[in-house]
C-alpha positions as CSV (number, residue, x, y, z in Angstrom):
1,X,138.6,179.6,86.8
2,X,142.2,180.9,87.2
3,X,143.1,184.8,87.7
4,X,145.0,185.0,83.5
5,X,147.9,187.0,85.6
6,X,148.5,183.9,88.2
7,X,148.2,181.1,85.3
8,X,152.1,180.1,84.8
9,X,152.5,181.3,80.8
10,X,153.0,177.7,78.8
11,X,156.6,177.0,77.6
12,X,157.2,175.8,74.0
13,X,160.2,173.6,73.3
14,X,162.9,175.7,71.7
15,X,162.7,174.7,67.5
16,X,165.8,172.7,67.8
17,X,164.3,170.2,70.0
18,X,160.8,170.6,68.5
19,X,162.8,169.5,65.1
20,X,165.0,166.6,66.5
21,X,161.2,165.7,68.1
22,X,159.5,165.3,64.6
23,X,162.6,163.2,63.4
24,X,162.4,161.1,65.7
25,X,158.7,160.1,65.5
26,X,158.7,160.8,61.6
27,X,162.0,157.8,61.6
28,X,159.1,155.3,61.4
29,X,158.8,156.0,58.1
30,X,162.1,153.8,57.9
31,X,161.2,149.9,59.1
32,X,163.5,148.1,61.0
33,X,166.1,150.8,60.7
34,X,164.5,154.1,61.9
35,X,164.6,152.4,65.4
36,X,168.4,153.9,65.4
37,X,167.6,158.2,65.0
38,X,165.5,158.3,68.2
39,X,167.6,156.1,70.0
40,X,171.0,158.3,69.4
41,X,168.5,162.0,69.5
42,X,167.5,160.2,73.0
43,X,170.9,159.8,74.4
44,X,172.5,162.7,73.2
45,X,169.5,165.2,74.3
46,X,169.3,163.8,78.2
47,X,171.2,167.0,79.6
48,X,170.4,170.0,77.6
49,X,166.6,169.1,75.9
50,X,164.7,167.5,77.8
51,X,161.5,167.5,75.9
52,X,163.6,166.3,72.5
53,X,164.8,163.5,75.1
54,X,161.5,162.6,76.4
55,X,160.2,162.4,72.4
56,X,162.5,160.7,71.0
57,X,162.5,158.2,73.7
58,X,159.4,157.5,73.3
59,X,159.7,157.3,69.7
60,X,162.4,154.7,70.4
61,X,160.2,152.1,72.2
62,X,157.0,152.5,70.0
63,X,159.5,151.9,67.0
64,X,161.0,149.1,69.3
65,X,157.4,147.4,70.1
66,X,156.3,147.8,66.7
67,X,159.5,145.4,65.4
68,X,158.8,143.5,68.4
69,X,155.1,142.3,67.0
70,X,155.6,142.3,63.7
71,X,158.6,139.8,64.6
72,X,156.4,137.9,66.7
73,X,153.6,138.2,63.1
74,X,156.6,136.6,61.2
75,X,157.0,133.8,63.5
76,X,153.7,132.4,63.8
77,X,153.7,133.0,59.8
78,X,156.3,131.0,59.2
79,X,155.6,128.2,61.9
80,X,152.1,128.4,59.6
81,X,154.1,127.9,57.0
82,X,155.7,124.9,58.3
83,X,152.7,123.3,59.6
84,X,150.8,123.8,56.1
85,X,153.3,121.5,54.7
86,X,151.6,119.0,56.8
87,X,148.7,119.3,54.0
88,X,150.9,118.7,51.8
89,X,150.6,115.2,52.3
90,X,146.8,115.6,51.5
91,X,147.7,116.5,47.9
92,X,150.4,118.5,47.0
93,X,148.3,121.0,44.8
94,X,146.0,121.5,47.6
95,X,149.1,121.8,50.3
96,X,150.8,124.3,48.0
97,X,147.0,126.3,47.2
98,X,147.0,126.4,50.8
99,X,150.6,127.3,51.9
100,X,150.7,130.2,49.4
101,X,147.3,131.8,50.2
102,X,148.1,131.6,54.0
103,X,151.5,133.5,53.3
104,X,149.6,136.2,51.1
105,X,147.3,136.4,53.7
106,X,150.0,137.0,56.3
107,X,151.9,139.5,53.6
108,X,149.4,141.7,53.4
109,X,148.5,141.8,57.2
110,X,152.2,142.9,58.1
111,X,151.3,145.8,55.3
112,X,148.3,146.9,57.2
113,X,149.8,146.0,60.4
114,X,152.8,149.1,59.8
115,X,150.2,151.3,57.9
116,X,149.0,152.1,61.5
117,X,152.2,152.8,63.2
118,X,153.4,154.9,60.5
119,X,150.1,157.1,60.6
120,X,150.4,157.7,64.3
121,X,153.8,158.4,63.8
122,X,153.2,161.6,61.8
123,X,150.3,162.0,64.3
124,X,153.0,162.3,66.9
125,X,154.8,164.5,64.7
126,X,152.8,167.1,64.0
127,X,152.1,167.4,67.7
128,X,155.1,168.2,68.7
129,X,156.1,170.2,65.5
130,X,154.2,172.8,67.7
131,X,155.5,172.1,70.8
132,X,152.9,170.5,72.1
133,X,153.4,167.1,73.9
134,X,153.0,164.0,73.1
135,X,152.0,160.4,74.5
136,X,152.0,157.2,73.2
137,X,148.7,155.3,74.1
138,X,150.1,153.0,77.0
139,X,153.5,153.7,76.0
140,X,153.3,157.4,76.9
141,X,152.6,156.5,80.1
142,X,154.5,153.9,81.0
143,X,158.0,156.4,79.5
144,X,158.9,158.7,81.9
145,X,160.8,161.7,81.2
146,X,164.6,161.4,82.8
């Protein structure tokens, strides 16, 4: 165990950056859209606050990989789609029974699909609403600070 006088004392972001670092991981809230806050807090912080930099990059590519997958959800959803028409040839009460479950189906997975990013979004947020810091799982890693 450490001498408490030779432990370096722990630094806490100023509240400015702590604040522009719960925007930018609370911008998930936003789809699509909320991809834009972190990116401009990012690029405008790389100088003078570093650890609002380092958040709100991060925030920018897990708000960038989540539109990535659900993108990638949408495509195979609507390639579905197209292929279900194939059953349409079947019967076209079947092809159609089938065509619009699979696109519920594929509705309500992109719903669950965000819940999750959006919870460990605020999870982020009130993390560094305290200073603390945060890292994305593989993300957080991967992100260095600049």
């Amino acid at each position: 165990m450490q001498d408490p006088q030779t432990t370096p004392p722990v630094m806490v972001p100023p509240a400015s950056e702590r604040i522009m670092a719960v925007l930018s991981h609370l911008s998930i809230l936003v789809p699509h859209l909320g991809i834009i806050l972190p990116l401009i807090l990012w690029l405008a912080n790389l100088k003078n606050a570093p650890y609002a930099a380092y958040q709100s990059k991060q925030a920018f590519v897990f708000h960038l990989a989540d539109i990535i997958i659900t993108w990638i959800i949408i495509s195979i959803a609507v390639l579905m789609g197209f292929l279900s028409f194939g059953a349409l040839a079947g019967g076209f009460t079947e092809g159609l029974v089938t065509l619009g479950v699979g696109f519920l189906g594929i509705i309500l997975g992109l719903y669950v699909l965000h819940i999750g990013p959006i919870i460990y979004g605020i999870i982020a947020a009130v993390h560094v609403s305290s200073g603390r810091d945060f890292r994305y799982w593989l993300i957080g890693e991967w992100v260095q600070p600049d």
